[in-house]
C-alpha positions as CSV (number, residue, x, y, z in Angstrom):
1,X,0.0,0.0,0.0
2,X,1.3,3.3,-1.0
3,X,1.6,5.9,1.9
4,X,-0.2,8.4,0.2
5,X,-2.9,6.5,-0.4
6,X,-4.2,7.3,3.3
7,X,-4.8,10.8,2.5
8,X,-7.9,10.2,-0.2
9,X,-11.0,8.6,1.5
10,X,-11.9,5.6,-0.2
11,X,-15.2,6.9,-1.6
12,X,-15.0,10.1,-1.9
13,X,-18.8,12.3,-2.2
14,X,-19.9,14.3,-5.6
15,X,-16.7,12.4,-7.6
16,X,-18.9,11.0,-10.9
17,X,-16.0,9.6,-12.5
18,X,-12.4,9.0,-11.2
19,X,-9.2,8.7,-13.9
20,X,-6.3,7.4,-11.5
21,X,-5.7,7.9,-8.7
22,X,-1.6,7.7,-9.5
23,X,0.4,7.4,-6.4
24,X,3.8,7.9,-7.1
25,X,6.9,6.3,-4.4
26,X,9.7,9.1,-4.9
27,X,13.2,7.8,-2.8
28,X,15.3,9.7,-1.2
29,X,17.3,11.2,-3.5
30,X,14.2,13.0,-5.1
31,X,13.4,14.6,-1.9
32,X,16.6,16.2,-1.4
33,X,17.2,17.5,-5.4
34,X,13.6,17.2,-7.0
35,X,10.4,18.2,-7.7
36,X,8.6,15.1,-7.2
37,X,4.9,14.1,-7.8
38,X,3.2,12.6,-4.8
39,X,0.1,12.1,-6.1
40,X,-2.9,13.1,-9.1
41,X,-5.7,12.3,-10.8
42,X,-8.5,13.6,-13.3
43,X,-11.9,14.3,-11.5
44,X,-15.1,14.6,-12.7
45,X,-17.4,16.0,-9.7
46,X,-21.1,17.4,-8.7
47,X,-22.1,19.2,-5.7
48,X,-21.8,18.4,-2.8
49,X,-17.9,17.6,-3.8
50,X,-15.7,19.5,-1.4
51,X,-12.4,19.5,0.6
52,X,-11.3,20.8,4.1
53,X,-7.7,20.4,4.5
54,X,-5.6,21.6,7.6
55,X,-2.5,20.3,7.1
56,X,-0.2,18.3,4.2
57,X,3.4,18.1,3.5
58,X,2.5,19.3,-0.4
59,X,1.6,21.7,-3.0
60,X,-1.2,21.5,-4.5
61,X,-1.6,21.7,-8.6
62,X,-5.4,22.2,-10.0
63,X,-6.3,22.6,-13.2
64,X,-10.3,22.9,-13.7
65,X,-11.0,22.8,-17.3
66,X,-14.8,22.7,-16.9
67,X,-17.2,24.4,-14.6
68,X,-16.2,26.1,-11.3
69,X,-14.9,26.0,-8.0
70,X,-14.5,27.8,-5.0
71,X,-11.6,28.3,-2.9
72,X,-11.0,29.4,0.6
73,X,-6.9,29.8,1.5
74,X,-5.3,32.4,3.1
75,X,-8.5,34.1,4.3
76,X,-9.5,34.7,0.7
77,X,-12.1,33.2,-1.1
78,X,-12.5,33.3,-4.7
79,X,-13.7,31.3,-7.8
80,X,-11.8,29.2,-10.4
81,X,-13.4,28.8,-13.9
82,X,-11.2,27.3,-16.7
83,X,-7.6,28.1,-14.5
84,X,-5.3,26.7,-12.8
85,X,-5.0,26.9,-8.4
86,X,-1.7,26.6,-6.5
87,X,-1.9,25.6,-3.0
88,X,0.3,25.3,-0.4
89,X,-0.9,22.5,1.6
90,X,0.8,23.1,4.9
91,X,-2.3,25.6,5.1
92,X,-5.6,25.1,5.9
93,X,-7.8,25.7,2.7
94,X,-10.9,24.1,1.5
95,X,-12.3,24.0,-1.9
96,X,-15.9,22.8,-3.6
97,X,-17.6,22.1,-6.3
98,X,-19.8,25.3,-7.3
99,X,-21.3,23.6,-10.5
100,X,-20.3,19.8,-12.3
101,X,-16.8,20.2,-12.6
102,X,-14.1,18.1,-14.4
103,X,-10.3,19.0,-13.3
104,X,-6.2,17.5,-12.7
105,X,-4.7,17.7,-10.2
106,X,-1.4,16.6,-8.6
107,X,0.3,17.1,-5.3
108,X,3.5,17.2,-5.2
109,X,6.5,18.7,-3.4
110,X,10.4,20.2,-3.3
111,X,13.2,21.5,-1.5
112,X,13.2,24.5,-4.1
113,X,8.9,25.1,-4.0
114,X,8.7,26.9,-0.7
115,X,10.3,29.6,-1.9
116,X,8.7,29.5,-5.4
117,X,5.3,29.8,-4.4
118,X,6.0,32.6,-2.1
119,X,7.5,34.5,-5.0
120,X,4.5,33.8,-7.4
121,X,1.6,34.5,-4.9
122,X,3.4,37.5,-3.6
123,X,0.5,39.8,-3.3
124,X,-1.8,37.9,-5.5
125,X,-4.1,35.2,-5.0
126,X,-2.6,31.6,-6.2
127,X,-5.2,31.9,-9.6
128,X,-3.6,31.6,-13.2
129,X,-4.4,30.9,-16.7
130,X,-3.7,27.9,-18.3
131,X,-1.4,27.3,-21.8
132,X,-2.4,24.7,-23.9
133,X,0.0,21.8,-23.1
134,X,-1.4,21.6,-19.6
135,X,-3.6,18.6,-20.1
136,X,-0.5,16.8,-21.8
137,X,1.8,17.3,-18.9
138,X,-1.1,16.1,-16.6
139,X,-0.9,12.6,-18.8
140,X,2.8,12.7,-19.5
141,X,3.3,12.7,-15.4
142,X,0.5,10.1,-14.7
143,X,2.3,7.6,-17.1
144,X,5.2,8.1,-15.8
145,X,3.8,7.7,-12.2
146,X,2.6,4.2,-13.1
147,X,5.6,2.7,-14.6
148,X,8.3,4.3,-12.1
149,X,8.5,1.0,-9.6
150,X,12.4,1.6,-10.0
151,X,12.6,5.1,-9.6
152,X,14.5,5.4,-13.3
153,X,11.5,8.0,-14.0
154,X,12.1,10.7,-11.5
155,X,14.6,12.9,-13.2
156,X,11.9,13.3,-16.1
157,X,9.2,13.3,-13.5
158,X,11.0,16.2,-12.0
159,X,11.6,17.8,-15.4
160,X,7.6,17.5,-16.0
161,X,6.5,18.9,-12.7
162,X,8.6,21.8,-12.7
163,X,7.0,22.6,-16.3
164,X,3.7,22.9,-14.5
165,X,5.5,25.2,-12.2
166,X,6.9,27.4,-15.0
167,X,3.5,27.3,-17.6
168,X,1.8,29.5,-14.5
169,X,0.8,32.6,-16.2
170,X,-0.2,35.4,-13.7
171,X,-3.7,37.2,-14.9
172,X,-4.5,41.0,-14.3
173,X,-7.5,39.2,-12.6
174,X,-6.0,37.5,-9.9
175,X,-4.4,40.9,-8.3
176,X,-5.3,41.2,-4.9
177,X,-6.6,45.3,-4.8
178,X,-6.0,46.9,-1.9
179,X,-7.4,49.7,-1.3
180,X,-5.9,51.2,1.8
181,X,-3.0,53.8,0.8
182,X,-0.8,51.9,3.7
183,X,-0.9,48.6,1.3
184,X,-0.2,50.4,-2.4
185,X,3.2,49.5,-2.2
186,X,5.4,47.5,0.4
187,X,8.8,48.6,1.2
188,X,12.0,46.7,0.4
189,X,12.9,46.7,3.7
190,X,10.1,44.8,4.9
191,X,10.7,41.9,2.0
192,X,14.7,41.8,3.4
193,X,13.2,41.1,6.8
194,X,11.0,38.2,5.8
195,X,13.4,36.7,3.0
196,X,15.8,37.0,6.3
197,X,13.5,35.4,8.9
198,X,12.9,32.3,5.9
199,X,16.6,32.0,5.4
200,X,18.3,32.1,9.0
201,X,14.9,30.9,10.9
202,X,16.8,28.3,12.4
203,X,19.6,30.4,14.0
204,X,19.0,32.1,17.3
205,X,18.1,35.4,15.8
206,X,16.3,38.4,17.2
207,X,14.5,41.1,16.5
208,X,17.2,43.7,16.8
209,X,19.3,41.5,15.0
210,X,16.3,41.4,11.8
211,X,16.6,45.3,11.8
212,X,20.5,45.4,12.2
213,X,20.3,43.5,8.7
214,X,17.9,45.6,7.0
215,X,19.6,48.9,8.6
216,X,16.3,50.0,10.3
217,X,16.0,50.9,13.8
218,X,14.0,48.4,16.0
219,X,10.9,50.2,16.9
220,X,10.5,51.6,13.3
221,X,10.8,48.0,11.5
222,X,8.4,46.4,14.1
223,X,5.8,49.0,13.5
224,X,6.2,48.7,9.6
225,X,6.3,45.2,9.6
226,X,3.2,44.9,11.4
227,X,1.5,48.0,9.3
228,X,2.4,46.1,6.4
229,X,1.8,42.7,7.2
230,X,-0.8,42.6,9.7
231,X,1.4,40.3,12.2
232,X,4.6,41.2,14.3
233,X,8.2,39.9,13.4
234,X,7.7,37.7,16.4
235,X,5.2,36.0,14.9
236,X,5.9,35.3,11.7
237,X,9.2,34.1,12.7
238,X,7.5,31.8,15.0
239,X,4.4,31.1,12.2
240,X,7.7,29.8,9.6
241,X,9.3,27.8,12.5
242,X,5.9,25.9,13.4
243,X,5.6,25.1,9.2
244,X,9.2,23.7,9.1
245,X,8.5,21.7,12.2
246,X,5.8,20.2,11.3
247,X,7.4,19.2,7.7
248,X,9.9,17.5,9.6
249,X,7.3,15.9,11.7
250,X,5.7,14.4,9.1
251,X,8.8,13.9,6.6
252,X,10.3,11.0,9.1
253,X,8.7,9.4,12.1
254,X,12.1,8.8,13.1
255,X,13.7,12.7,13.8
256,X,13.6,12.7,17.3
257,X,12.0,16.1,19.0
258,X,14.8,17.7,20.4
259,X,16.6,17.5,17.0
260,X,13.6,19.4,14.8
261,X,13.8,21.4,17.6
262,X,16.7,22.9,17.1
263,X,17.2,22.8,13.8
264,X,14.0,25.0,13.6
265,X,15.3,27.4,15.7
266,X,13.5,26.1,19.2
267,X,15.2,26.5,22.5
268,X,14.5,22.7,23.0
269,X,11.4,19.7,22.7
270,X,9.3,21.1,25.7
271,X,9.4,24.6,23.7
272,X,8.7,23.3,20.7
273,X,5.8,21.1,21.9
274,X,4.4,24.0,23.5
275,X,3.9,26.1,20.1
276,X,2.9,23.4,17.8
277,X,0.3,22.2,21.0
278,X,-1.3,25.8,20.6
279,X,-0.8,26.5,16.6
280,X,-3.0,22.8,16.2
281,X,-4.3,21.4,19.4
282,X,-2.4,18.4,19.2
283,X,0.8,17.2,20.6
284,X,3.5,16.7,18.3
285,X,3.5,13.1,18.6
286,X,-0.5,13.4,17.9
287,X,0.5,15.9,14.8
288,X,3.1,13.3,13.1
289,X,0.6,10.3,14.1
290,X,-2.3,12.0,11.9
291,X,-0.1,13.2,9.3
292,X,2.6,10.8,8.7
């Protein structure tokens, strides 16, 4: 049994017709250096199809080429019709069926996407139109998918899914308008602090140290930060360490606590256990029991 197989119900309500499901096995090796399918399929689906999702290890890759669906992520909610939806799974979202709807999709993962998908959603909502090769890359990956028992498939596997990636074409449409004069345009110095947080999260840094790096004083960045993106330093710091927690949590049942705790820039397992026990109500151990 594949262990991704746990993570679609075995009858799932409002799917009419089901092509797949693919579940792929990638080793090791693609984890580390690849964009690697997990798992996809080609829906057909009527109301009352829908999905609540708190937490995955993935990103998700949805392409509805009929009728429409609706999305909730990032306290947003907007419609999909004949487009393509990126979601980071390690969020809650939730999507349904708003009329019969026929779509791909594909969850997959890398060590590179994190950083990608911030980039493309970056003040946008994750919506985009489709190019006309799409459906063939859905079939191209699903073949693959089904004959890569050896793993010889995965650097063209990679090579595919990373197409997907790169055939996203932002739309005027999917702007996110803002019409408060304080959100027109966010400084540079706020996007050093954040791309400084992602990259040195697991070091012991501070918040004087985050404004010594972008040359700001303390009290001025903290108050930008949080006019610009509606949460303290403190806590988006914390918000990336929880995420890369629970990744590990769920990447190998083996990491022991006090190691992702560190290396996620925790003062130690009790402190870490404390933060993921109030970002999810459940333990860690309960968190990587669910999830794994």
């Amino acid at each position: 049994m594949n262990k991704y197989q746990d993570f679609i119900p075995e009858k799932e309500t409002g799917v009419t017709v089901e092509k797949g499901i693919f579940y792929n096995n990638p080793s090791d090796l693609a984890h580390e250096i690849y964009f690697y399918p997990m798992f996809g399929a080609e829906y057909h689906v009527s109301y009352p199809y829908e999905v609540k999702r708190d937490f995955m290890d993935s990103f998700l890759y949805i392409y509805i080429y009929k009728g429409e669906m609706k999305f909730y992520f990032h306290n947003q909610e907007f419609h999909a019709k004949n487009q393509i939806v990126l979601l980071d799974c390690k969020e809650p979202n939730f999507y349904k069926a708003v009329t019969d709807s026929e779509f791909y999709f594909l969850h997959f993962n890398s060590p590179f996407m994190q950083k990608i998908f911030n980039k493309i959603t970056e003040n946008a909502l994750p919506v985009f139109s489709p190019r006309k090769n799409i459906e063939n890359l859905f079939t191209r990956i699903f073949r693959l998918i089904s004959t890569n028992s050896d793993g010889k498939n995965e650097p063209f596997l990679s090579n595919l899914t990373y197409n997907l990636i790169c055939n996203l074409s932002v739309t005027q449409e999917n702007q996110i308008t803002n019409y408060s004069s304080d959100f027109h345009s966010i400084p540079s110095y706020i996007h050093s602090a954040a791309e400084y947080m992602e990259q040195n999260f697991s070091q012991k840094i501070t918040v004087r140290d985050i404004a010594l790096k972008c040359s700001m004083s303390y009290s001025q960045l903290s108050r930008d930060f949080k006019k610009y993106t509606g949460i303290s330093i403190h806590a988006y710091l914390l918000n990336i360490r929880i995420k890369a927690a629970e990744s590990l949590l769920v990447k190998d049942p083996t990491i022991p606590l006090e190691k992702i705790a560190i290396s996620c820039g925790f003062t130690d397992a009790s402190h870490l256990y404390k933060k993921i026990k109030e970002a999810t109500g459940m333990s860690p151990g309960k968190f990587r029991k669910k999830y794994y």
